[in-house]
N, C-alpha and C positions, 0 to 999 in steps of 0.2 A: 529972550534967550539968556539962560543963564548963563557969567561970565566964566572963561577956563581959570584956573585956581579957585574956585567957591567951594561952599565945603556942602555936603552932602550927609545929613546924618538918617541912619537907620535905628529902629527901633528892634534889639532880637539879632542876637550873636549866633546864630545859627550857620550851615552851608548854603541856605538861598543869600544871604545877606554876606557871604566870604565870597559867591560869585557874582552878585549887584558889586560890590565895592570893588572889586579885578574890572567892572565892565566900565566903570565911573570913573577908576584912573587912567585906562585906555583912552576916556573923553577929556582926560587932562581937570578932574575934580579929586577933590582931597574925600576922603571918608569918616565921620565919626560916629563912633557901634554904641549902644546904648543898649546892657540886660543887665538882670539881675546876676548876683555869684554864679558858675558854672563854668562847665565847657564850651567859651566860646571862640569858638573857631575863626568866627568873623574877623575877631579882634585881628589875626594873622598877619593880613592885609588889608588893613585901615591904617590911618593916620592916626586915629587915637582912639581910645575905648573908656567910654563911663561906666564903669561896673556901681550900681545902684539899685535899689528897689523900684518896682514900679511906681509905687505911692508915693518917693521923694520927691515931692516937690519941689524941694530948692534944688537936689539934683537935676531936675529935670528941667526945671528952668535955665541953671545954667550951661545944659545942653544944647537947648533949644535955641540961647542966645548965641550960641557957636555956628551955627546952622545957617545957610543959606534956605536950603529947602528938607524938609523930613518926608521918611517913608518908614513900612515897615516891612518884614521879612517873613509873617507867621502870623497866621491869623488869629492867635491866642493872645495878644499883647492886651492888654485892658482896654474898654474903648475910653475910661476915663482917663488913660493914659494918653492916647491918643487926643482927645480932647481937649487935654491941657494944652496943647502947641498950636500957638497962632495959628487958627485954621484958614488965612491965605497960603501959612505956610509949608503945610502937609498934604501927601497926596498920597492915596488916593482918600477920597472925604468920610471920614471916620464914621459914619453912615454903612460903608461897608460893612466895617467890622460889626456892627452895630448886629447888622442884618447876618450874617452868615456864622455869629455864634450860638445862634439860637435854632437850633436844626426845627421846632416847630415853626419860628419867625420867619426862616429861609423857607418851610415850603409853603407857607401862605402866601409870600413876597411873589413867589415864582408863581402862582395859581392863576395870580392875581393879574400878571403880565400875561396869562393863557399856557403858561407851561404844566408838563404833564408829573407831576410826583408818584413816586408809588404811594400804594393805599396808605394813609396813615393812623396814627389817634393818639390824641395827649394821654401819657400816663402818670398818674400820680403816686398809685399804688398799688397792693396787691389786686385790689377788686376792679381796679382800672383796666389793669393789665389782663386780667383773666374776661372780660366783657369787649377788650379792645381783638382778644386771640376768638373769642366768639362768634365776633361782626367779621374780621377780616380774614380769618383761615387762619391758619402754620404749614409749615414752615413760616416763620417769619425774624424778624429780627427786634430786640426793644435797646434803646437805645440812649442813653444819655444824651440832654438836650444839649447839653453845653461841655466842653474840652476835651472830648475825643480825639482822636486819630489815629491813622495805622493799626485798627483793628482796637483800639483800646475802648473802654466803655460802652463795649458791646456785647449780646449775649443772645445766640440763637435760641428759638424757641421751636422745638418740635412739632410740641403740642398743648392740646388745653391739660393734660395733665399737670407738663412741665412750668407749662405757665402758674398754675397751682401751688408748685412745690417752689419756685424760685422766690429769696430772698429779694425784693426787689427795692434796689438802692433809693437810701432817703435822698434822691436830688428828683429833680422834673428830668424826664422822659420821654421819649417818642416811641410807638409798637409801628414798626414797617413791615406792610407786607411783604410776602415770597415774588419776586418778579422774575419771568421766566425767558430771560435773555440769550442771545445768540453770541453778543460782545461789549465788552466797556471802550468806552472812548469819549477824551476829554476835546470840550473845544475851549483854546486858547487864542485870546485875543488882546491888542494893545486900543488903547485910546487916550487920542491926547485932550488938549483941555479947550481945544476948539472942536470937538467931536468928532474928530475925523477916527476912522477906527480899522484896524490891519487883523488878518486872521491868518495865524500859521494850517499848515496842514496837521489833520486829528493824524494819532496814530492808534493802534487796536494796543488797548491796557489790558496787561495780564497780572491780578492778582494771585498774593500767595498767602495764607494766615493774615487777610487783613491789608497785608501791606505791598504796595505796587513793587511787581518783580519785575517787569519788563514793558519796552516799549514797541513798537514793529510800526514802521514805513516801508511800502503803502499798507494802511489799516483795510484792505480789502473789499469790494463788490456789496459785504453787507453794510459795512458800517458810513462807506461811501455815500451811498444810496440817502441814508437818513443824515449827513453831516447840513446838509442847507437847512432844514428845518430845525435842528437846535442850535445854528449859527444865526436865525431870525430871533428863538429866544434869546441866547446871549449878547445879542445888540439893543436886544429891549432893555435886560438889566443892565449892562452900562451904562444907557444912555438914562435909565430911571437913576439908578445914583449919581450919576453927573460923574461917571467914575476915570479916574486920570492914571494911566498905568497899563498893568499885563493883569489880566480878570481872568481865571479857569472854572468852567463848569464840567461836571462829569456827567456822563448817562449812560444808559442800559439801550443797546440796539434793540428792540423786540420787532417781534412781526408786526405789533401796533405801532410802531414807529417810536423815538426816543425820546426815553424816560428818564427826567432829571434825576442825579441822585444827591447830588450837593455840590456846593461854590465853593473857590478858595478865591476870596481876594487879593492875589498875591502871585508871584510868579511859581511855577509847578513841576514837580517831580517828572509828569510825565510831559515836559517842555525841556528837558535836559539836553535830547536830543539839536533842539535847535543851536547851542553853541556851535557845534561841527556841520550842523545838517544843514543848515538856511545859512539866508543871504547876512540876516540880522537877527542875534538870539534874541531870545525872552528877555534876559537879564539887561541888554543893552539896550533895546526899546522901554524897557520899563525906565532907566533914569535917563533916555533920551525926552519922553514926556512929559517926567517929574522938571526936568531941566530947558523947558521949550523948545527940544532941537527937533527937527525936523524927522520925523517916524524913520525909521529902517524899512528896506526892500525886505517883507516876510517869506520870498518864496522858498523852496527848499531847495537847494543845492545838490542831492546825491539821490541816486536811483531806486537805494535803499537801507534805511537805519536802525538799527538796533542800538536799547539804551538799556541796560541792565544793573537792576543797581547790586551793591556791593556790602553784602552784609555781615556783623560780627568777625569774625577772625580771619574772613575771607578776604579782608582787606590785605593780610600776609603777604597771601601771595599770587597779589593782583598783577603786579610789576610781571610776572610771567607773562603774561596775556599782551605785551609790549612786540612779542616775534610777528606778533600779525602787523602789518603796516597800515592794515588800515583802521584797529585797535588804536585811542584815544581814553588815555587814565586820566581821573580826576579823583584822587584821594583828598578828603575833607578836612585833615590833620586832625581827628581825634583822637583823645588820647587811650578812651577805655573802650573796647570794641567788645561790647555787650553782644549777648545772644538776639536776632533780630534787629542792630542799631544797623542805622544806614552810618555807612563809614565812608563810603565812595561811588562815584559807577564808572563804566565805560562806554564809550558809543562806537557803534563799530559799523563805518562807513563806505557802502560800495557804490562808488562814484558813473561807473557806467552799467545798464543793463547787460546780467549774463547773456551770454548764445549760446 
């Protein structure tokens, strides 16, 4: 068990890592944030912040020597960054990361455990790409192997024509088939470092351009139905990486039942809910793990949740949305509220079933 005052460093100033550090002082741990220059919010609420390159090594050495135990906040952090740090001392095992930046790597990892991927195919190039929309149909999506997110490094393909005409980026790629879904929903789960492993309730994800607009508890009848069967996958891959933390896998409800679509090693957007909704959030079982304390009760607390996030300039005037009582702001502190940037969300909690 980790002792109270130890200090706790994250990798990645972002909002998952401003609300890990809020959840680490409530266990009576100190926080130090570790990103490169930017907007880091983290920094907020921590006890100290290294602003550095990933590549500094003596930076990051002298981070590390600050450190009780390390984690990180974003699944884009280097894995050789991550591997710089005494790997007793980091969690979860940079194997993750390893695994889930490589959108080809993750879905052979996931195959391989008997999970279900949509259709896929390496792309490299133009002629790839047009033989990968051949074999597999269009609609489909091609898609950057590596530092996506929220819709970025991605580009739908109609058809083989368009597949024809599209300039297709000099990085590695993935072509994803069209899959033909009813609903998205993530299952999120904790697991500490003697295996024992907790799973919150999934909720029904609503994308918008990419990027998750909302959350709903209870995720309803369909997505119910298929939540045991990709709760067996996601026990497989934690327990294949030896994985110490909150792990999110996403999927596609279909009538064939659910269809991965990617990992986040990390705690997740559509787990925001659990600060207000469950017994024990996401953020707090993650460094209850990293720190040997004994797992949080996951079950959910209210009848029913909404988590909506909060985007561009609508963070204004969020602060309205305060007259409802059972309305819950969590504004991110950033400072430039871009078109599309998540800036905040709220979760809006009804504690007993209507009649």
């Amino acid at each position: 068990m980790l002792p109270r005052g130890s200090t706790i460093g994250i990798l990645g100033g972002g909002q998952l890592g401003r609300m890990m550090a809020t959840s680490a002082a409530q266990l009576g741990y100190k926080v130090i944030g570790y990103a490169p220059e930017g907007d880091n919010v983290g920094g907020a609420v921590s006890t100290g912040f290294v602003t550095a390159e990933w590549d500094d090594q003596a930076a990051l050495a002298a981070f590390a020597e600050r450190c009780d135990v390390v984690t990180w906040e974003f699944e884009n952090v280097p894995v050789e960054t991550a591997r710089a740090i005494d790997q007793g001392k980091i969690y979860p095992d940079p194997l993750a990361l390893e695994t889930a930046q490589d959108r080809l790597a993750e879905k052979r990892f996931i195959e391989g455990l008997g999970g279900r991927p949509a259709a896929y195919a390496k792309v490299d190039s133009s002629h790839d790409l047009v033989a990968a929309v051949d074999r597999l149909g269009a609609p489909g999506i091609l898609k950057t192997r590596r530092d996506g997110y929220d819709g970025k490094g991605q580009w739908r393909i109609g058809s083989g024509h368009e597949a024809e005409a599209l300039n297709v980026p000099e990085v590695p790629c993935v072509y994803e088939g069209f899959v033909e879904f009813d609903a998205e929903f993530s299952i999120i789960l904790v697991r500490n470092r003697e295996g024992e492993i907790r799973f919150w309730d999934s909720t029904r994800n609503v994308h918008e351009g990419g990027i998750l607009a909302a959350s709903h508890f209870p995720a309803g009848e369909d997505i119910d139905a298929q939540v045991g069967e990709a709760r067996e996958l996601a026990r497989k891959v934690a327990d294949a990486l030896k994985y110490v933390g909150v792990l999110t896998l996403e999927f596609f409800a279909t009538r064939e039942g659910p269809i991965f679509n990617e990992m986040a090693p990390r705690v997740h957007n559509s787990g925001h809910w659990t600060i207000e909704g469950a017994a024990t959030s996401q953020f707090e079982n993650h460094i209850r793990a990293g720190a040997r304390l004994p797992l949080g009760d996951t079950r959910t607390t209210a009848a029913e949740v909404e988590m909506r996030n909060i985007l561009g300039s609508d963070i204004e005037s969020a602060g309205a949305k305060l007259s409802d009582a059972r309305v819950h702001l969590h504004d991110y502190g950033k400072a430039e509220a871009k078109e599309g940037r998540k800036m905040g969300h709220f979760t809006q909690i009804t504690l007993e079933t209507r009649g």
